[in-house]
C-alpha positions as CSV (number, residue, x, y, z in Angstrom):
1,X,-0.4,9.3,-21.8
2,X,1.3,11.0,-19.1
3,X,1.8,10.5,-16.0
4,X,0.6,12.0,-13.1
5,X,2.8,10.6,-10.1
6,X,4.4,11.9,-7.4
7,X,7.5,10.1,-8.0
8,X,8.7,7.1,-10.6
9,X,7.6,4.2,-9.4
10,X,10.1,0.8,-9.4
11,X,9.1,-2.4,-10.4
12,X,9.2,-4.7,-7.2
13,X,8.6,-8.0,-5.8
14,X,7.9,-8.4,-2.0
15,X,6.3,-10.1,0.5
16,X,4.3,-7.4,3.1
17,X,1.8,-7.2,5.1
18,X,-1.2,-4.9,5.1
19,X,-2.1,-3.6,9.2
20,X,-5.1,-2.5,10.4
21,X,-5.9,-0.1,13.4
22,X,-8.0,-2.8,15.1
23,X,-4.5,-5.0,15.1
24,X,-5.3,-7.6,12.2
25,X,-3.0,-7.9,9.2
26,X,-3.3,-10.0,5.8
27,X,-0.5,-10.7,3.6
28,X,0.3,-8.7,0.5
29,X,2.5,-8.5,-2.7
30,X,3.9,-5.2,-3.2
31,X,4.0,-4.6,-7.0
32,X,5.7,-1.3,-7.4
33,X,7.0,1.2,-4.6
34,X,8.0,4.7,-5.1
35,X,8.9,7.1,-2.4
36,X,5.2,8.1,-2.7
37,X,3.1,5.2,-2.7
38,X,2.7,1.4,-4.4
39,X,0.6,-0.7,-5.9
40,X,-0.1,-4.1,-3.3
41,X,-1.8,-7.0,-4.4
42,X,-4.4,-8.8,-2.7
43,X,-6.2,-12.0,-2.0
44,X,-9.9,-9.5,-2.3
45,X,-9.8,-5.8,-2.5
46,X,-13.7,-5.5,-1.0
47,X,-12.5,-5.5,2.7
48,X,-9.5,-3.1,3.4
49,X,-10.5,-0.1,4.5
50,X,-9.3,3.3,3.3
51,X,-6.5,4.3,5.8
52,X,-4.1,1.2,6.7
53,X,-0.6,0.7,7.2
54,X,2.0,-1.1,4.9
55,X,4.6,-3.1,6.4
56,X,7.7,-4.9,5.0
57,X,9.3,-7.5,6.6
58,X,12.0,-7.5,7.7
59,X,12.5,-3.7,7.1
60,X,11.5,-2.1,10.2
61,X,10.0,0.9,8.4
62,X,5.8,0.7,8.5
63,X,3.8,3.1,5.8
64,X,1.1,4.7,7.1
65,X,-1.5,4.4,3.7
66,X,-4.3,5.8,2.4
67,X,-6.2,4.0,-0.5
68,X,-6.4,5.6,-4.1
69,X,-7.5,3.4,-6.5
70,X,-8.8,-0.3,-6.2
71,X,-9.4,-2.9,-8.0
72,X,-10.4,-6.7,-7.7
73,X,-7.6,-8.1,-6.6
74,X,-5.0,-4.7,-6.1
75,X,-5.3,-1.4,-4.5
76,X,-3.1,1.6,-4.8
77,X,-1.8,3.6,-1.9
78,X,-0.1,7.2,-1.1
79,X,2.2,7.2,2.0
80,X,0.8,9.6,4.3
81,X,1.4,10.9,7.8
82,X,-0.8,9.6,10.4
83,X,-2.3,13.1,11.0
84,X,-3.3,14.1,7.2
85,X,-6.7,13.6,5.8
């Protein structure tokens, strides 16, 4: 099966936290990072929106996100620049 990714993703284990644009944030486990994207996991997948913004402590760096793929309890993101679609 090959894969289709931007870049190699990295097994990981870290605590982050998952922002929203209304200012609430719920806590995370990022899975795998690449310099493309991750794979987070979450208490519920139903409730995060789309677009979001990945932050982890205490790197200052924040993703901005955008949703790929979701499943029950993990989601996969593409960093993005605010301004793209």
């Amino acid at each position: 099966m090959k894969d289709s990714r931007a870049a190699q993703r990295h097994r990981v284990l870290k605590v982050g936290l998952i922002e929203f644009s209304g200012g609430g944030a719920i806590p995370c486990v990022v899975k795998n990072l690449s310099a493309s994207g991750a794979a987070l996991e979450v208490e519920s997948a139903i409730d995060i929106p789309n677009r979001l913004t990945l932050a982890i402590p205490p790197e200052p760096i924040k993703w901005p996100c955008r949703v790929v793929w979701r499943g029950e309890k993990r989601i996969g993101v593409t960093f993005s620049s605010p301004d793209s679609p």
